[in-house]
C-alpha positions in Angstrom: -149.6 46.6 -58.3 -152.1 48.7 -60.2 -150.7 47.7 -63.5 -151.1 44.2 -62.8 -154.8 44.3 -62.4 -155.2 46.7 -65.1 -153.7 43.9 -67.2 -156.2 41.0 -66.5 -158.5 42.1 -69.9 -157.9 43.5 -73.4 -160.8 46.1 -74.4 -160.0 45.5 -77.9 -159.5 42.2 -78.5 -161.3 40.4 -81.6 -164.5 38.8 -80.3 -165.4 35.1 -80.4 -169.1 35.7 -80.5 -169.5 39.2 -81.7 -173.3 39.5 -81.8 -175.1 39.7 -78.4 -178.2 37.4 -78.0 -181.4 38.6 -77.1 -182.6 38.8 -73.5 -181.7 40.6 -70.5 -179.9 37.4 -69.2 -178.2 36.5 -71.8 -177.3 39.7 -73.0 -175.4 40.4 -69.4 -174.3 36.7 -69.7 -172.5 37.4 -73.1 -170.1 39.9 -72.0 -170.3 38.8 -68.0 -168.3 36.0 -69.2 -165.5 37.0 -71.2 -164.0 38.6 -67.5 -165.9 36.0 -65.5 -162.6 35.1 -63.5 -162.7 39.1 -62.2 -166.4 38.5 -61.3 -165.5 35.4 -59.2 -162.9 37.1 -57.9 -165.1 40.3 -57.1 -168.1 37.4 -55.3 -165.1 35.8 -53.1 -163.4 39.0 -51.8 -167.2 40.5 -50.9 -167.6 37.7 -49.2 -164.4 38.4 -47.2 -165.5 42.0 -47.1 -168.8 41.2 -45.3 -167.1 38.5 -42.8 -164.8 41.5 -41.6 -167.0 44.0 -41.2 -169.5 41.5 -38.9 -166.9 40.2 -37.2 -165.9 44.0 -35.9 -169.5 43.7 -33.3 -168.6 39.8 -32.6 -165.3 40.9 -31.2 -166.4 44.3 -29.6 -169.5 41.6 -27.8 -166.8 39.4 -26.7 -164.4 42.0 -25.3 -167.4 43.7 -23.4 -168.6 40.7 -21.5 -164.9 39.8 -20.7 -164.6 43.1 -19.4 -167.7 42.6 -16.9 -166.9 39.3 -16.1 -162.7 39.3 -15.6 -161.3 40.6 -13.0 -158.8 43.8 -13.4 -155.9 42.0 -12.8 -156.7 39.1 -14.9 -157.7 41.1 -17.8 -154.8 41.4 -19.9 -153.7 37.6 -19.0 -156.9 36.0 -20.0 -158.1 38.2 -23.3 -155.4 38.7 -24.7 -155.8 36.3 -27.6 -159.3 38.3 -28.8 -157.6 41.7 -28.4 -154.7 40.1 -31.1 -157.3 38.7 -33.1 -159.8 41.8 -33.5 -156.5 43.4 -34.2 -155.6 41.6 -36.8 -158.9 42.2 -38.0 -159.4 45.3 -37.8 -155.8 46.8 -38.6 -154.2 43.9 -41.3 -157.0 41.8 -42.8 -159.6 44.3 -43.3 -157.4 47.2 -44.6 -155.7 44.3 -47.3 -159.3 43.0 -48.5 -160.8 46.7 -48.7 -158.0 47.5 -51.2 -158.0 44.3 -53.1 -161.6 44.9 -53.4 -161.1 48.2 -55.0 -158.1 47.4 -57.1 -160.2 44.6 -58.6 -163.6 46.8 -58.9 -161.5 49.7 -59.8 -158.4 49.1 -61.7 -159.4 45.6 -63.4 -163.1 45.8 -64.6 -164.0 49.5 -64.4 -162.0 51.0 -67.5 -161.3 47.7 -69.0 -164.5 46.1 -68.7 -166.8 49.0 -70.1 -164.0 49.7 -72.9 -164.4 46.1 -73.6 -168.4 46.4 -74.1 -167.9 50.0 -75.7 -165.9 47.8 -78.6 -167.4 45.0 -79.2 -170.8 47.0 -79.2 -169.5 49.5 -82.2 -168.3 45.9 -83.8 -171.5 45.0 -84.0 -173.1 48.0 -85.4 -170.8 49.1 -87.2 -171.2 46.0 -89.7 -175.0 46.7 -89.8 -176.4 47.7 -93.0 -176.2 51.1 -94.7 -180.4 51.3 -94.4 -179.9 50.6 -90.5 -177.9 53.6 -90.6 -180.1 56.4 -92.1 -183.2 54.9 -90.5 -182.0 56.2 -87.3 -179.7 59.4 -85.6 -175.8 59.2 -85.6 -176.0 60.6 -82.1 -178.6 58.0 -81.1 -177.2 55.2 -82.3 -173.4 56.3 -80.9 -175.4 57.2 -77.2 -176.5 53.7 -77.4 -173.0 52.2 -77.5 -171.6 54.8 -75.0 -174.1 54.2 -72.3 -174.4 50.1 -72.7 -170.7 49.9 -70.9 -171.0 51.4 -67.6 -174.6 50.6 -67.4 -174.1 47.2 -67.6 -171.2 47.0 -65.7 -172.4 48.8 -62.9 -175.2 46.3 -63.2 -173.0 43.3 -62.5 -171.1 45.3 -59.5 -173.9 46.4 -57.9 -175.1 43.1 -57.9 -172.2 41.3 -56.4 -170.9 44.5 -53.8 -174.5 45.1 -52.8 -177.0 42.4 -53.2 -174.6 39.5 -51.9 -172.3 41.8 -49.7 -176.6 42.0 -47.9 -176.9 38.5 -48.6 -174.0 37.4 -46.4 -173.8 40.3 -43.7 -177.5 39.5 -43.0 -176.8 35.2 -42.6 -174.3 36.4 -40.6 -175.5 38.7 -38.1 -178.8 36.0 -37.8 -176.6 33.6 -37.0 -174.9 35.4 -34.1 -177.7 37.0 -33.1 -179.6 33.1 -32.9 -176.7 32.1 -30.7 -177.7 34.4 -28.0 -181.4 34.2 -28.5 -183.4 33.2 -31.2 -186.2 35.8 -30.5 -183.8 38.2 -31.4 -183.5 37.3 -35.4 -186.7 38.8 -36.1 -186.3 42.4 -36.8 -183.8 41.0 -39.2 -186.1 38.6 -41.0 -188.2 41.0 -41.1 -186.2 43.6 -42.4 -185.4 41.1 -45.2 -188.8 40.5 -46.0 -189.5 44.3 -46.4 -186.4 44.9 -48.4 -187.1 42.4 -51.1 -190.8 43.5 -51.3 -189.8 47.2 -51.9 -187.5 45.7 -54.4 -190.2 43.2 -55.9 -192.0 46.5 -56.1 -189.6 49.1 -56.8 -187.5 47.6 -59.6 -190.1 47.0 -61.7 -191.2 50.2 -61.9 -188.1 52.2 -61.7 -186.7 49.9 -64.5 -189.7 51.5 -66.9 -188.9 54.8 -66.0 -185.0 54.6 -66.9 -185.9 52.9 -70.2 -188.3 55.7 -70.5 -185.2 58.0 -69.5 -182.5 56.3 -71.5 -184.4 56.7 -74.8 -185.1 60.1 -74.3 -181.3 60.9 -73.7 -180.3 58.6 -76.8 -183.0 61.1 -78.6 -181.6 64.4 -77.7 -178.2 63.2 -78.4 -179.1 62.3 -81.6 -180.8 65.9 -82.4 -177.9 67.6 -81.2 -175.4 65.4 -83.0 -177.6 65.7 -85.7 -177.3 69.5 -86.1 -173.8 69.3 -85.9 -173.3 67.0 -88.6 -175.8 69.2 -90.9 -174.5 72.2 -89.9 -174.0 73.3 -93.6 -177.3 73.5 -94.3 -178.7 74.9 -91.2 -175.8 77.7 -92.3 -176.6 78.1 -95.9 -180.6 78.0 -95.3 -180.3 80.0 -91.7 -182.7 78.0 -90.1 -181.2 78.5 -86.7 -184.2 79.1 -84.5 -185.8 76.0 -86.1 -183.3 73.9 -85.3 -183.3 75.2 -81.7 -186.8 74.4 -81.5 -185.7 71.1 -82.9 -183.2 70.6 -80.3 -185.5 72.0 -77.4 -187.8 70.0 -77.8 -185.3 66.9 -77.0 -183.9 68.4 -74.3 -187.3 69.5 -72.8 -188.8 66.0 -73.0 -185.4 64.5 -71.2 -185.5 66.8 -68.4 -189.2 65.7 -68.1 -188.4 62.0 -68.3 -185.3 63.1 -65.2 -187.5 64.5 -63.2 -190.3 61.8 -63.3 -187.8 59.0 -62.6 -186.6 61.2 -59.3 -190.1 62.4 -58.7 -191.4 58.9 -58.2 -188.5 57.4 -56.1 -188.6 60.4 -53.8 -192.2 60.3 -53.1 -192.1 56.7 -52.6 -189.1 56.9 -50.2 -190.4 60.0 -48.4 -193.7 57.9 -48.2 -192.1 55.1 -46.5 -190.1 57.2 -44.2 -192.7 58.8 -43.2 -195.4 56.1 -43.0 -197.6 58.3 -45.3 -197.4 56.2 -48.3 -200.4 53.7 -47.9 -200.8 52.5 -51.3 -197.4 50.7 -50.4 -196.9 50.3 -46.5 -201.3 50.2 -45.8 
């Protein structure tokens, strides 16, 4: 079983197009849709996933008001076909499309997926010019490729397992919610309307910080990797407390760049918990 999703992509193959284009979009789009099929496959069984897990309440509703409506005696005879199906549910269906979901997120697109990117990146650079090469750090440029694969993917899975898994738990739940009363769909709405203005808000800003992040960590790498490489000549001149300060001041600046990204989402989360944070909720 595992080895047959493991099979659906080949990290190494030769690629068709093997310069990204420019753009967050079509950058994503570029590598999105060389395993497009898993992706579609990923969208459809979220979709199933969501469905499941709503209809767990719709059933436990159901049973409840057949409980204070039936009779003792007529229980058993007249619910017996809701008690099957949110066994079914519950026991079969949702158990089978947890673990497809996870073989498919898992097996078929982690490893394979962000090997494929890892590749295909060092393809590309590695066919850059000599110039491109001693303009910048070994360590930088190597960081760079590492990183691109699972941030990317995680990227396209976060997007499909938690924005649309939202997406359709939330239609869901407003629909059965609106079927008992419709006055009853507006803590929902609203909550939707709050969570895509924090995002609206949010990403934005968090998405400056990481870049912020990122480069810092490609930088230290590339010191580091750097002394490595020239670790001749830090030997033959002993130069070693230089080249700490060197390195240092890399990893100094990174850990400030870390805690500034987590500074700035906790305060803003402990703000709106809170109901302190009026520059966002007042």
């Amino acid at each position: 079983m595992f080895a047959f999703f493991e099979r659906f992509l080949t990290p190494t193959a030769a690629p068709e197009n093997p310069e990204p284009p420019g753009g967050l979009i079509a950058f994503l789009w570029h590598f999105a849709r060389q395993a497009k099929w898993l992706f579609v496959a990923l969208f459809v069984i979220e979709l199933f996933v969501a469905l499941t897990d709503s209809a767990v309440p719709w059933f436990m509703g159901r049973v409840v008001t057949m409980v204070t409506k039936t009779p003792p005696d007529r229980f058993l005879a007249t619910s017996w076909p809701w008690l099957v199906g949110m066994a079914v549910v519950v026991l079969i269906v949702r158990p089978i499309v947890t673990l497809t979901r996870y073989l498919i997120t898992n097996q078929a697109i982690a490893a394979p997926f962000t090997g494929l990117i890892r590749w295909q990146s060092h393809w590309h650079v590695v066919r850059q010019s000599w110039a491109f090469f001693q303009n910048d750090f070994a360590g930088r440029i190597s960081n760079r490729v590492m990183q691109t694969g699972p941030a990317l993917r995680e990227s396209l899975v976060a997007s499909v397992t938690a924005v649309w898994y939202i997406v359709v738990y939330g239609i869901t739940a407003l629909f059965m919610t609106a079927a008992a009363d419709w006055w009853l769909t507006t803590p929902i709405l609203a909550w939707f309307v709050g969570y895509i203005a924090l995002l609206v808000y949010f990403v934005p800003r968090m998405r400056d910080r990481s870049k912020l992040t990122s480069e810092a960590r490609s930088l230290m790498m590339g010191r580091i990797v750097d002394s490595y490489t020239n670790i001749l000549t830090v030997k033959l001149f002993a130069r070693p407390r230089d080249e700490d300060d060197y390195v240092r001041d890399s990893v100094e600046h990174h850990t400030g760049r870390c805690l500034d990204c987590a500074r700035y989402f906790q305060q803003h989360v402990d703000g709106i918990a809170t109901g302190q944070d009026r520059g966002i909720i007042g």
